[in-house]
C-alpha positions in Angstrom: 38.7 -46.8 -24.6 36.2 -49.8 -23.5 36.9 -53.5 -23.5 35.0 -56.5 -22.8 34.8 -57.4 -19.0 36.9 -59.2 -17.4 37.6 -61.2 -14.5 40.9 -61.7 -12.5 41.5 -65.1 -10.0 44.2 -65.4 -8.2 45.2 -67.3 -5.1 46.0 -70.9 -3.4 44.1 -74.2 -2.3 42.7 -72.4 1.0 41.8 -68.8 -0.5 40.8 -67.3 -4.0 40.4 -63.7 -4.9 38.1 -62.4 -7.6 38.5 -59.2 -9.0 36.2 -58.0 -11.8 36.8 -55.5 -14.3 34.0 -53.4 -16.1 33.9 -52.3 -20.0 36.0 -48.9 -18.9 38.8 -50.6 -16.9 37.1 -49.7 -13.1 38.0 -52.7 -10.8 36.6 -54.5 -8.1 37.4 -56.8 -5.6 34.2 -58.8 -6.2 34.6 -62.5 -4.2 36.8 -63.7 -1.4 36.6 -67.4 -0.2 37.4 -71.1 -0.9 38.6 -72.0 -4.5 35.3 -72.9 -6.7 32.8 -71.4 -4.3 29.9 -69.6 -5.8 30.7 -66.5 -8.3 28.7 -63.4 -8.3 26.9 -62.3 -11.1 28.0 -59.5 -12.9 24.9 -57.5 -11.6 26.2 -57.8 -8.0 29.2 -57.0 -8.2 30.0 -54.5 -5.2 29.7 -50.3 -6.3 33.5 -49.7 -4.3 36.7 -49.5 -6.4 39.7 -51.7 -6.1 41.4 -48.4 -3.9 39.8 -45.8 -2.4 42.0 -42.6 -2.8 40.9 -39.4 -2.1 43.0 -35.2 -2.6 42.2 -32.2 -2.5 40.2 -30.5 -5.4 39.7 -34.2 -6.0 36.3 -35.0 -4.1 33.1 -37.2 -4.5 29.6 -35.2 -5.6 26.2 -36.5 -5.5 23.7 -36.5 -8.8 20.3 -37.8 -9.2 20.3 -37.9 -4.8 23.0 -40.9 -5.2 26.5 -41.0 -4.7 28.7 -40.2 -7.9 32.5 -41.5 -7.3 34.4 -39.0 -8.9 37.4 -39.6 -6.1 40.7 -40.1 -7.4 39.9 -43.8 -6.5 37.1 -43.7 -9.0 39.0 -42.8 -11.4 41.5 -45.6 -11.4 41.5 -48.2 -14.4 43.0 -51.5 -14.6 46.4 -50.8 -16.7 48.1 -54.0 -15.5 48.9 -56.9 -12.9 51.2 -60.2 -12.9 51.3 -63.2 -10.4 54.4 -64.1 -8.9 55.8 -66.4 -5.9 57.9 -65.4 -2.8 58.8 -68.9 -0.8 55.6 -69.8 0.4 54.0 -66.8 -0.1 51.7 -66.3 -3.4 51.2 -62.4 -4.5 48.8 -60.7 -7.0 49.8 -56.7 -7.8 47.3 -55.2 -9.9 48.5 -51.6 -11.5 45.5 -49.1 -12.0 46.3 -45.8 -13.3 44.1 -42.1 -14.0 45.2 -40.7 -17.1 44.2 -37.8 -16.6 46.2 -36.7 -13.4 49.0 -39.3 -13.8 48.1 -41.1 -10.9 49.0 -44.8 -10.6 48.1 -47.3 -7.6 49.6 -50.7 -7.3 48.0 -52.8 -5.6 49.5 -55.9 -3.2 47.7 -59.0 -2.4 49.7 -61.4 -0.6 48.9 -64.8 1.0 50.6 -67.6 2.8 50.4 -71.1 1.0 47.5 -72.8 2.5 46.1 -69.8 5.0 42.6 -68.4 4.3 44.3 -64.6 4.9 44.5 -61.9 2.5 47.4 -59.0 3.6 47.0 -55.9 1.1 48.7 -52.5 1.1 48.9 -49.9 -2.0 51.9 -47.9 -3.5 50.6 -45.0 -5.1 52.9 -43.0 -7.7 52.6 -39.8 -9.6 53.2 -39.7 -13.0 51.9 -36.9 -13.7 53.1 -33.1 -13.2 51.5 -31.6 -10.1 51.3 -32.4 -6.9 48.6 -34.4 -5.4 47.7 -33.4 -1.9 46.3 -36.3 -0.6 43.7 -36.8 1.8 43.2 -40.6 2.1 44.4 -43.9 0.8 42.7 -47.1 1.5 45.0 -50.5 2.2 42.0 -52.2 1.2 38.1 -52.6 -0.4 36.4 -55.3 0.0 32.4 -54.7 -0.9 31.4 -58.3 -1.0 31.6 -59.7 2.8 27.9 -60.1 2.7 25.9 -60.2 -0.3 22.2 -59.6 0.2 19.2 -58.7 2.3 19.2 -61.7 3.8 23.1 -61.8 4.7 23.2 -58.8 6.2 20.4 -59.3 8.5 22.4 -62.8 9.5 25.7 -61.0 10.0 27.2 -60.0 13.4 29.6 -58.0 13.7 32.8 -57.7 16.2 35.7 -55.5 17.4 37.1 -55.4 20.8 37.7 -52.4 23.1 40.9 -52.1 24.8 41.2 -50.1 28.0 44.4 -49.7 30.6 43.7 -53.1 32.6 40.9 -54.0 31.0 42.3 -55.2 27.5 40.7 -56.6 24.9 37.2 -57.1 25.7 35.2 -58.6 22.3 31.6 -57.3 21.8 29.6 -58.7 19.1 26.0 -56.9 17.8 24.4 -57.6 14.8 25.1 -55.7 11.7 21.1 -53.9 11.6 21.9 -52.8 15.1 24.6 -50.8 13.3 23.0 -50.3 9.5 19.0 -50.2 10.4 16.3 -50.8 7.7 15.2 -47.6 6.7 11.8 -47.3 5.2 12.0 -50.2 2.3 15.5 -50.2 1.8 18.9 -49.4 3.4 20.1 -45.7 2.5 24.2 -45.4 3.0 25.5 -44.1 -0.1 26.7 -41.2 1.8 28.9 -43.5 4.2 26.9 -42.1 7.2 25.2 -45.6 8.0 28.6 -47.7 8.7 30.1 -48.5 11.6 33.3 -47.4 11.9 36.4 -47.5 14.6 39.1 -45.3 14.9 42.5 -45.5 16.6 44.5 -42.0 17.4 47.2 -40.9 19.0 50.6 -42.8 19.4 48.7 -45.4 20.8 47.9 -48.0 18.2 45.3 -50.2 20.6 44.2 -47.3 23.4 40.9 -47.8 23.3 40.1 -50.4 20.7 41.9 -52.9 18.9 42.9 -52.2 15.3 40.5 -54.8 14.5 37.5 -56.4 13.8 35.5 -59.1 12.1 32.0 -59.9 10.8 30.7 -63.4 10.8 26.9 -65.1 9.5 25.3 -66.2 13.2 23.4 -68.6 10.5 26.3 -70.1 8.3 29.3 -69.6 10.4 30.9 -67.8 7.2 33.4 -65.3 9.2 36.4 -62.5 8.4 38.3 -61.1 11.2 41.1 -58.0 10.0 43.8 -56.3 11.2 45.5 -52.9 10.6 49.2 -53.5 10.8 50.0 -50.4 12.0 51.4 -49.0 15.4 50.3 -45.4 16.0 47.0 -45.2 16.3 46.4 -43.6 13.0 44.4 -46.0 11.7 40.7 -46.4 10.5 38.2 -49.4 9.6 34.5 -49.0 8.5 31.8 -51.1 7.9 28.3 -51.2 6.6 25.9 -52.3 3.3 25.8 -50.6 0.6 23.3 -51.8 -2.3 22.4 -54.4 -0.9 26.0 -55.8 0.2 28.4 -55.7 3.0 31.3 -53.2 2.7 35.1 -53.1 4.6 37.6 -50.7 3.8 40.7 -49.8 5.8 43.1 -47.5 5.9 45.9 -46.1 8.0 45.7 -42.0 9.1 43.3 -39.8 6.9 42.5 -36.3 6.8 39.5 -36.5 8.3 39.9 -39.0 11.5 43.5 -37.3 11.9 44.3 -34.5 10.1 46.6 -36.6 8.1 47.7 -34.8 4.4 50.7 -35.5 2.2 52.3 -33.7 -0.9 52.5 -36.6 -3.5 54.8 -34.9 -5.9 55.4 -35.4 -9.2 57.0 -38.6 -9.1 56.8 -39.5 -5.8 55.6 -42.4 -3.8 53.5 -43.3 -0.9 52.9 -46.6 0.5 50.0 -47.3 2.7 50.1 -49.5 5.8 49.6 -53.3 5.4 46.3 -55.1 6.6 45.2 -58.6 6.7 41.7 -60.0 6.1 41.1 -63.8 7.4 38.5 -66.0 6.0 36.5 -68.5 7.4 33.8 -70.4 5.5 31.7 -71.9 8.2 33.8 -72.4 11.3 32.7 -69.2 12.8 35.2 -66.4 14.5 37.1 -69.8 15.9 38.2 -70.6 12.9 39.1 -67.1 11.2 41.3 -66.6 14.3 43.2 -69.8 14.1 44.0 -68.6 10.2 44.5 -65.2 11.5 47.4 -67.1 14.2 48.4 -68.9 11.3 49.2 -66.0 9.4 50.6 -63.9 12.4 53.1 -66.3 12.6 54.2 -66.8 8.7 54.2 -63.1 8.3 56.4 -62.1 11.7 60.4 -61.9 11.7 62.2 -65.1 12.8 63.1 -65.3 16.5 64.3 -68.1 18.5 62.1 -67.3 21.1 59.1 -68.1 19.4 60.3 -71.6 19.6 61.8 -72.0 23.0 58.9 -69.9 24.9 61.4 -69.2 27.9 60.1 -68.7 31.5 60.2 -65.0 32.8 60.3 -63.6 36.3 59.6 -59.9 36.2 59.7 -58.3 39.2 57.2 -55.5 39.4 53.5 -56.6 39.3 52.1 -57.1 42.9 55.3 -57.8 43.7 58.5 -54.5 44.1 56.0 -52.3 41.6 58.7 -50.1 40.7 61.2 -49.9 44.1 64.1 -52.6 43.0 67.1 -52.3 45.0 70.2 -55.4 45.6 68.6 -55.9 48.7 65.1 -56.7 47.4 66.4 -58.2 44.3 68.7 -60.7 45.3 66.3 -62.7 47.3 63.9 -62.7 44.8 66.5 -64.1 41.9 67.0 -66.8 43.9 63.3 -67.8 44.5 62.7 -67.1 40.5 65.5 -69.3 39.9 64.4 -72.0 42.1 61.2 -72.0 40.6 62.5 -72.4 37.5 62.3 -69.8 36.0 65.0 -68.6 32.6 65.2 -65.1 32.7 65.1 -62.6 35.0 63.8 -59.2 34.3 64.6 -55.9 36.5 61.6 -53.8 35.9 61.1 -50.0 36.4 63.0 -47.8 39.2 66.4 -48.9 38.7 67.3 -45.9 37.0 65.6 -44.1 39.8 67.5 -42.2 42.5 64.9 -42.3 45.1 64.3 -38.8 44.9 60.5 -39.2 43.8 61.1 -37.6 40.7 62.0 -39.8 38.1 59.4 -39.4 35.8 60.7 -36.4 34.6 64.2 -37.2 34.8 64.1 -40.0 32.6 66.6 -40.5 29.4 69.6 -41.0 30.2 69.0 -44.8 31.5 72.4 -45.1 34.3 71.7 -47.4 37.2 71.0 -45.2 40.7 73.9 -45.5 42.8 71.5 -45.4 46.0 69.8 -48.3 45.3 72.8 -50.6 43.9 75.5 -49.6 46.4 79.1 -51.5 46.4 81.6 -51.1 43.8 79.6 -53.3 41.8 76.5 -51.5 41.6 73.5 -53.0 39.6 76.2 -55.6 38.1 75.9 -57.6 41.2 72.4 -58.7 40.3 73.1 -59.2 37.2 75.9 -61.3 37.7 73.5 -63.1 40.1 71.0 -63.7 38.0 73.6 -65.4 35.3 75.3 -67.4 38.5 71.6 -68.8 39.0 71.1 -69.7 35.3 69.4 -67.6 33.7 69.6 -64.2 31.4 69.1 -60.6 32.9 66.7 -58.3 31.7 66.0 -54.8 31.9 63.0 -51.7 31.7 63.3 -49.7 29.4 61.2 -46.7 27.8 63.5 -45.5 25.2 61.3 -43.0 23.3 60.6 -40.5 25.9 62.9 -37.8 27.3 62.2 -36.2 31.1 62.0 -32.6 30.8 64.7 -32.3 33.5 66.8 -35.1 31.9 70.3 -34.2 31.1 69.2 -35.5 27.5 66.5 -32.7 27.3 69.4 -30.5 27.1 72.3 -32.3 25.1 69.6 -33.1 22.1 68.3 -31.2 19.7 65.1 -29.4 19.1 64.8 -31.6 15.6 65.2 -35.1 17.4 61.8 -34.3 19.5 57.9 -34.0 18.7 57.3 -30.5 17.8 54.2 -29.0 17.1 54.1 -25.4 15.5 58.1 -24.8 16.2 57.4 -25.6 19.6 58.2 -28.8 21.0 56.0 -31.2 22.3 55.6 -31.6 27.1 53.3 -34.0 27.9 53.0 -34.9 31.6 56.7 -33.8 32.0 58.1 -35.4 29.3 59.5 -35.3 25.4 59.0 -37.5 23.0 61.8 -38.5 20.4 61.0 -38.3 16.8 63.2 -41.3 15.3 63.4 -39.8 11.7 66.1 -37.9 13.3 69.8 -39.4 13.2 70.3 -37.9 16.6 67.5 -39.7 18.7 68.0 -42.5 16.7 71.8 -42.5 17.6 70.7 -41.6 21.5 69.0 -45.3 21.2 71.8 -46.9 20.0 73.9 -45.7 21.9 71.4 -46.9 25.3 70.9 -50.3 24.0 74.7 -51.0 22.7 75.7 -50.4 26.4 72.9 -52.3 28.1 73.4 -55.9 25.5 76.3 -55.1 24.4 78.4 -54.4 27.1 76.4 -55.4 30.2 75.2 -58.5 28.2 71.3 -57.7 28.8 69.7 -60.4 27.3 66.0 -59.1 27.2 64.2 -55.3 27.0 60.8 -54.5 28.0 59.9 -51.8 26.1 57.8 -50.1 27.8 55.7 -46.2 26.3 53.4 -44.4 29.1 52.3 -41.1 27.3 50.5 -40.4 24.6 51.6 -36.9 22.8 48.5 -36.2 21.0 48.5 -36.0 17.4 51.5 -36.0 16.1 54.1 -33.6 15.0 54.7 -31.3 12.7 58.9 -30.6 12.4 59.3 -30.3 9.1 57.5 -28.0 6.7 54.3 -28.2 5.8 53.9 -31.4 7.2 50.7 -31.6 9.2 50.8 -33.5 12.6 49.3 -37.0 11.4 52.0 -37.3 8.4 54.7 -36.6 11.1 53.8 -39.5 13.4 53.0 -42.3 11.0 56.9 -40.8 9.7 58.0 -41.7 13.5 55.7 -44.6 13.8 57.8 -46.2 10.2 61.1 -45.1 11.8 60.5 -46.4 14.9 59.7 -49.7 13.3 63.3 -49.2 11.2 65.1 -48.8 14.5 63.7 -52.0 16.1 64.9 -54.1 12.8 68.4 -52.3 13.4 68.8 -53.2 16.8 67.5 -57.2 16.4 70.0 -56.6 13.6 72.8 -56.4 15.7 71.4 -58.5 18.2 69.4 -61.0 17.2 69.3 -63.0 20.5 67.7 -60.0 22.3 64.3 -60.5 23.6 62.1 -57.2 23.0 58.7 -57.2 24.8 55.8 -54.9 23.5 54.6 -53.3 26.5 52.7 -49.5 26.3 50.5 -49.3 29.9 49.9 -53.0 29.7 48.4 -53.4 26.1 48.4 -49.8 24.9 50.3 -50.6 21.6 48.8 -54.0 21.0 49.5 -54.5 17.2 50.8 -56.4 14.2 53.1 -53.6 13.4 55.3 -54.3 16.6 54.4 -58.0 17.1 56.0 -59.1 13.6 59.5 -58.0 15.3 58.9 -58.1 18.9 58.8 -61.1 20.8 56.1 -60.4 23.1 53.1 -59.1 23.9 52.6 -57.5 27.4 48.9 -58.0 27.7 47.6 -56.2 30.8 48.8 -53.7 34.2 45.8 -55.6 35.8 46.7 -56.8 39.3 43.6 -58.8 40.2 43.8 -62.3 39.2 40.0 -62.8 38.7 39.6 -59.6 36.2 42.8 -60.7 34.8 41.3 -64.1 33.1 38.8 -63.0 30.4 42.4 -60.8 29.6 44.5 -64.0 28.9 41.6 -66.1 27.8 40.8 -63.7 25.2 44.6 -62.8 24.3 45.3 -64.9 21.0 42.7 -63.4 19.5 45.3 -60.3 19.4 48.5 -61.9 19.4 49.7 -65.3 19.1 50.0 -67.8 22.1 54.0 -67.9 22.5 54.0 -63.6 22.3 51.5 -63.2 24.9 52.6 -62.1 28.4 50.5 -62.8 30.7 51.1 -62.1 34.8 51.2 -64.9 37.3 51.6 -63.1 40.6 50.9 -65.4 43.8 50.6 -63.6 46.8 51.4 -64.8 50.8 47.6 -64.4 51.4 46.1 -66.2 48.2 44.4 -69.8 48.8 45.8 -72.5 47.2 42.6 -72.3 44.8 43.9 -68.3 44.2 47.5 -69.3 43.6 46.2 -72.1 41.4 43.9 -69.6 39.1 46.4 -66.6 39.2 49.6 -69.4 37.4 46.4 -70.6 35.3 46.2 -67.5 33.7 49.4 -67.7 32.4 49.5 -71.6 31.4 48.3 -70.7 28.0 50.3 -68.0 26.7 53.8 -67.1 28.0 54.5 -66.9 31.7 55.4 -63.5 33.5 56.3 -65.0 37.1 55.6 -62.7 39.7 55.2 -62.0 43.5 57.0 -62.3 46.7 58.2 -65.6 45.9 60.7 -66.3 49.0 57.3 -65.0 51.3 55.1 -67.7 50.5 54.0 -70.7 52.2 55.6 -74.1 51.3 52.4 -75.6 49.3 52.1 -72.7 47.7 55.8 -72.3 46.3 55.1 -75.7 45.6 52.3 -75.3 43.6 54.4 -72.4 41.5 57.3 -74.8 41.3 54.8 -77.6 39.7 52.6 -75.1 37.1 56.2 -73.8 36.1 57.4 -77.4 35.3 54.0 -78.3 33.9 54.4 -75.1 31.0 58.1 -76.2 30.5 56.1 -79.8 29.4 54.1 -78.7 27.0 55.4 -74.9 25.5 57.2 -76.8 22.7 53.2 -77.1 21.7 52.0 -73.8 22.3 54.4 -72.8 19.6 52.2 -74.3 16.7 48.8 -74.1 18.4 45.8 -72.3 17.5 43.1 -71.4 19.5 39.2 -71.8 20.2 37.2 -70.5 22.8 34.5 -73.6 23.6 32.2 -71.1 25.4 32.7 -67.9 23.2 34.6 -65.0 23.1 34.8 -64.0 26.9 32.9 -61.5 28.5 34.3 -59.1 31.1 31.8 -60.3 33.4 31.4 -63.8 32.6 31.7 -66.4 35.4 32.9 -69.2 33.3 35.5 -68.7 31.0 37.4 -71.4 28.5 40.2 -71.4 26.4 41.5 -74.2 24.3 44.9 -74.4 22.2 44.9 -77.3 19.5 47.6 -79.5 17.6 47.0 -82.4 15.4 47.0 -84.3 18.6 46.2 -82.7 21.4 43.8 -79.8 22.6 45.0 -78.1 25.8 41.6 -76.1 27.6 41.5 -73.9 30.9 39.2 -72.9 32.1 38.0 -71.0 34.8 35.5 -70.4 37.2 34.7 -67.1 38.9 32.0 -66.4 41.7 28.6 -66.0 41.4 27.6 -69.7 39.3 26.4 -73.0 39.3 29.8 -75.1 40.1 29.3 -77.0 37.0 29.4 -76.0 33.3 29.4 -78.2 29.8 31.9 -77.4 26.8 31.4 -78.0 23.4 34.3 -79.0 21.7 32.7 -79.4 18.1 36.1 -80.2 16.2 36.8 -83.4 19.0 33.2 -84.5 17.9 33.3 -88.6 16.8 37.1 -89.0 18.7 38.1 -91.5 21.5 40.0 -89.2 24.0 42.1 -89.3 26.9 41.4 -86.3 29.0 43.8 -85.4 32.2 44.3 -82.8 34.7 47.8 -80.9 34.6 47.4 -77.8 36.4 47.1 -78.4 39.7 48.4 -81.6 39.8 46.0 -82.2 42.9 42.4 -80.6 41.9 39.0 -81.5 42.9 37.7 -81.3 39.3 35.6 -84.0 38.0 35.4 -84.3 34.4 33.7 -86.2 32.0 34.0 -86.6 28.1 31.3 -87.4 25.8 32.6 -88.5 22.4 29.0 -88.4 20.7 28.2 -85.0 21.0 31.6 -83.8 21.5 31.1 -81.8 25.3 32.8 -81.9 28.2 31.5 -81.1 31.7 33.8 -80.2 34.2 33.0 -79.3 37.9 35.1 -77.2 40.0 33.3 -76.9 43.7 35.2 -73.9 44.6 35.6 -70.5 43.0 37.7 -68.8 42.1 39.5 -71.7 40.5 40.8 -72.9 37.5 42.4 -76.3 35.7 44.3 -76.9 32.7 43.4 -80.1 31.1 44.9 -81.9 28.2 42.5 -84.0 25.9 45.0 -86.4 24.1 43.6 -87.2 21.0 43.1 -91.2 20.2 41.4 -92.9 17.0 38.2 -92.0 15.8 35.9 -94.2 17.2 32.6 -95.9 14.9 
C-alpha cells in the first residue's frame, strides 16, 4: 500500500524534529534544528532509515554497484506515532512495523522544554512467529547533520580520547581528513568511508569517550552526542553519504562486540539511550552548555548537586593507599580545619598489611592491624563526625579476590563466566549482578557500612577490565551477558540511593575509566583523573564539563610541603571549577601555604551555590594536552567565573575572547589567590580580556560581574 508523503514535526521553542515519510511508509529523520529554520527538499532527504536494525539471514546486498537496504531496518514502515508531555519533558514515539517478519520498532524522542538536545532509544518487539537473532539495533539515525558538498568540506569533527591519567583529551580534524574526495565524488555507500569510535570492555570511557560532535568551522552550526551507556559496548560512526552528513549510534553489535540476542516471538529489546545537542551558530561552546543543560534535567535528584560539599580524600599524593588511626587522625583534623565537609578513607583500610590485598578483596572488614584499640576504624570515624563533617569510605564492590573468603561462599552463577568457566583477571572475579546472590553480597556490604556505621559517602571505585563479557546462561554470547550486568548494575545503584538517599556515590573506575551518562544520571560524582602532577592535571579539569557537569566533577587538589606558593595556588585552582577533592599532607605544610588552602577553600564555599547552574565555555578552545595556556569559564545570568592557567614554555601574557560579554560594562576581580600578581584588563568593545601572570606555573580564578550594557 502507497500513500502520499508525509512529513512529521515535532518538538519545542529551542529544537524541532523533522521526520519525512515516503509514498511506501519508509521514514527519515530528515531536519534537526531551531523551529522555522530552512526545510529540505524532498530530493535531499537523507538515504538512512528512521532505525537501523540488522539479524541474521536478514542482511544488506548491493545491485547496480550501490548499496540496496534490504536490513530489517529497511524494511520498517511508519504504522504510527502520538505526541505526548511528561513535566517538562516533550516526547515523539513513532511505531514502524515489517509485515512481513512481524517486527515492530518504536521509536523515543525525548526533549527537555527549552534545551536544543534530542535523547532517543528504540523498543523493538516481535510480532511475528520466529525468532529474530539480532545483530544490531541503532538508538539513533540522523543523516542530515550536514547537507551538501560544501557543508561537509566546512565540517570538523570531534571526539576525545581518554587514557588512565590523561583523561579526556578533545581532538578536532576536519571531516575530508576522515571522508576524502575520491575521484569526482565521495564513494561510502559501503560504510567503509566513516569514521567511527568504539568503546569495549567493561569500561565505558577506556580509551575514548562515548562521544563526539561535528561542528561548521564556517557557520558555527554544531552537535555534540553521547551514548548513555556504561560498559563499553557501545559504537558511534560518522561520515557523508550522497552528498550529506551521516550519525548513527548504537550500544554493543555483533560486529564491534560479538553482541547477538534471540528476539523471540513476542519479546522485547530496548536499546541504550543517546542524546544529540544542537547548536545553531555558537560553535561546540554552545552545544556543550545545552548538553550541561540536559545532563542535569535528565539525571536523578540528589541534594548534593545543590550543596556541592567540600571533600578531603586521603589518597592522592598524600597516604596513596596506607591509612592507619595514626596517619588518619592528624589528617582529619587539618581537613577539618581547612574546612573541609566530608572526609573520605580511601583504599587499604580493608588491607591487613600483608601486601596482598588485591586478591583478597570482597569481603570489605576493617584490618585490625591498622585500626588497633577496641574501637578499631570507628575511632576515625567518630573523629571525623566530632570535627564536623561525614565519613566516607573505598569501596570496589564488583570485584571478588580469588583468595577472598567470598570467592568461596558464592556461587559459580553470581560471577562472569565464560564457556562454564569463570572469569580471573589479574587475580580477581567479577560479580555478575543479574544474580540475586551478588546482588544480595552488595546489599548486605553497603547496609553495614551506611546503615549501621552511618557512612555517609562511597567511592566506588572498578580497576579491571574482564574482557568481553560473559556468557552464564545459554546461548548467550559474551556481549549480551555484560550489557545484562551493565543494566543490573545500574538497577542496584537506584536500589541502594533507594534506601539511602542521602549517600553520596562517586564514579571512579582508574580515575575516569567509566566516564559516562549511564552512571552520572545516579551518581553524584565524577572522579576525573589518577593524575598526580598538577600541571598535566589542568587541561584534565579544564576540559571536564565537557563530560560531566561542573558540580559532578572531582577534581584533585593535592598541595605538597615542597610546592611554591605559585604551585599550591595552580594545584587548588584546578579544582575551583568543579568539585573539590582536598588532598595532601595537610598538617606538613608551611603556614602561607595552609593559608592559602584555607582561603581557596572558603573562596569555593562563596561561590558553589553558582556552579550548580553554570554552564561552561572555554575562551581559548577546547584544551590541548600540551597547551601552555589554558582557560575555562562557568556562566550565570550574572556572572562568568574564568581560570585560567599558565604552564611553562610562553609569553607571560595571553588575550581571551569572551564573545557572549561583548557590548557589557563589567567588574572583573581576582578571587583565587587572594594575593596574585595578575594584571588584568577588560575591553568591553571587542569583548577580550588580557591577563598577565609573570610566573609559571600559575593560575587565577577571576570573577567578571556582569553590569548594564553599555551604548
Amino acid at each position: 500500500m502507497t500513500s502520499a508523503p508525509q512529513t512529521l514535526r515535532w518538538g519545542h521553542q529551542a529544537l524541532e524534529v523533522e521526520i519525512g515519510v515516503d509514498e511506501d511508509g519508509t521514514p527519515r529523520l530528515t531536519r534537526i534544528g531551531l523551529p522555522g529554520g530552512v526545510r529540505p527538499e524532498r530530493r535531499n532527504w537523507p538515504p538512512l532509515p528512521l532505525v537501523e536494525v540488522t539479524a541474521a539471514g536478514h542482511g544488506r546486498v548491493w545491485s547496480g554497484g550501490r548499496l540496496i537496504d534490504t536490513s530489517l531496518g529497511g524494511r520498517l514502515r511508519h504504522r504510527a506515532h502520538r505526541v505526548s508531555r511528561d513535566g517538562d519533558w516533550h516526547e515523539l514515539r513513532v511505531e514502524l512495523h515489517d509485515p512481513e517478519t512481524g517486527l515492530v520498532a518504536e521509536v523515543t524522542y525525548r526533549s527537555p522544554d527549552g534545551v536544543p538536545v534530542l535523547r532517543a532509544e528504540v523498543d523493538l518487539r516481535n510480532e511475528g512467529e520466529t525468532t529474530l537473532h539480532l545483530e544490531s539495533v541503532s538508538s539513533l539515525v540522523v543523516g542530515c547533520l550536514a547537507d551538501g558538498p560544501q557543508a561537509v568540506d566546512d565540517a570538523d569533527l570531534l571526539w576525545a580520547e581518554n587514557d588512565w591519567i590523561a583523561e579526556c583529551r578533545w581532538q578536532r580534524r576536519p571531516m575530508r581528513v576522515t571522508s576524502p574526495v575520491l575521484a569526482d565524488r565521495v564513494v561510502h555507500d559501503n560504510g567503509k568511508g566513516m569514521f567511527a569510535r568504539t568503546g569495549r570492555g567493561v569500561w565505558s570511557s577506556c580509551g575514548q569517550l562515548p562521544m563526539g560532535g561535528l561542528t561548521d568551522r564556517r557557520l558555527g552550526r554544531t552537535w555534540v552526542w553521547q551514548i548513555e551507556h556504561n560498559g563499553g559496548g557501545w559504537h558511534w560512526e560518522c561520515g557523508e553519504r550522497d552528498t550529506l552528513a551521516y550519525l548513527a549510534l548504537s550500544g554493543p553489535t555483533d560486529t564491534h562486540h560479538g553482541w547477538r540476542h534471540p528476539l523471540e516471538a513476542g519479546a522485547r529489546f530496548t536499546t541504550v539511550p543517546v542524546a544529540l545537542a544542537f547548536s545553531e551558530d555558537g560553535g561546540p561552546d554552545e552545544a556543550f552548555a545545552a548538553l550541561t543543560r540536559y545532563r542535569r534535567a535528565a539525571r536523578r535528584p540528589h541534594t548534593d548537586h545543590e550543596r556541592l560539599p567540600v571533600i578531603f580524600n586521603d589518597y592522592m599524593n598524600c597516604l596513596m593507599g596506607d591509612p592507619t588511626t595514626d596517619r588518619l587522625l592528624p589528617l582529619v583534623d587539618a581537613a577539618a580545619e581547612a574546612g573541609a565537609e566530608y572526609f573520605v578513607i580511601d583504599a587499604g583500610w580493608y588491607d591487613g598489611e600483608n601486601g596482598g590485598w588485591w586478591d583478597s578483596v570482597g569481603a570489605w572488614e576493617p584490618a585490625a592491624s591498622r585500626f588497633p584499640g577496641e574501637r578499631g576504624i570507628h575511632e576515625v570515624l567518630d573523629r571525623i563526625r566530632e570535627r564536623g563533617m561525614v565519613p566516607g569510605l573505598w569501596l570496589e564492590p564488583e570485584v571478588i579476590g580469588v583468595r577472598s573468603p567470598m570467592a568461596k561462599s558464592l556461587p559459580d552463577e553470581a560471577f562472569f563466566r565464560r564457556d562454564g568457566v569463570r572469569v580471573t583477571e589479574t587475580g580477581r572475579h567479577h560479580l555478575d549482578l543479574r544474580h540475586p546472590a551478588a546482588r544480595a553480597h552488595l546489599d548486605r556490604v553497603v547496609d553495614r557500612l551506611v546503615g549501621e556505621w552511618g557512612v555517609g559517602y562511597l567511592k566506588l571505585d572498578h580497576n579491571i577490565d574482564p574482557g568481553s563479557g560473559t556468557s552464564a546462561h545459554p546461548g548467550e554470547t559474551p556481549g549480551a551477558g555484560l550489557l545484562g550486568h551493565n543494566r543490573a548494575h545500574l538497577d542496584w545503584l537506584d536500589g541502594v540511593l533507594d534506601r539511602y538517599p542521602h549517600l553520596v556515590m562517586e564514579n571512579c573506575s582508574s580515575g575516569g575509566m567509566r566516564w559516562d551518562h549511564a552512571l552520572l544520571s545516579r551518581l553524584q560524582l565524577q572522579s576525573t583523573s589518577d593524575q598526580q602532577n598538577l600541571q598535566l592535571y589542568a587541561p584534565i579539569a579544564a576540559s571536564a564539563p565537557t563530560a560531566v557537569t561542573p558540580e559532578q566533577g572531582a577534581v584533585w587538589a593535592y598541595p605538597q610541603p615542597a610546592d611554591s606558593l605559585d604551585e599550591v595556588a595552580f594545584t587548588l585552582a584546578n579544582a575551583l571549577l568543579g568539585r573539590i577533592h582536598l588532598s595532601g599532607p595537610l598538617p606538613d605544610l608551611q603556614p602561607e601555604a595552609r593559608a592559602l588552602v584555607h582561603e581557596a577553600v572558603a573562596t569555593y564555599k562563596s561561590i558553589r551555590a553558582d556552579l550548580a547552574h553554570a554552564v561552561p565555555s572555554w575562551p581559548l578552545g577546547l584544551p590541548a594536552w600540551d597547551d601552555p595556556w589554558i582557560a575555562l569559564a562557568l556562566h550565570t545570568p550574572d556572572t562568568t567565573y574564568l581560570t585560567v592557567w599558565r604552564r611553562p614554555g610562553t609569553q607571560p601574557t595571553a588575550a581571551l575572547p569572551l564573545p557572549r560579554l561583548r557590548g557589557r560594562a563589567h567588574r572583573v576581580e581576582v578571587l583565587h589567590p587572594a594575593v596574585s600578581r595578575a594584571d588584568v584588563t577588560w575591553n568591553p568593545d571587542t569583548a577580550d580580556l588580557t591577563l598577565t601572570l609573570p610566573t609559571a606555573p600559575s593560575a587565577v580564578l577571576l570573577r567578571i560581574a556582569h553590569t548594564a550594557t553599555t551604548v
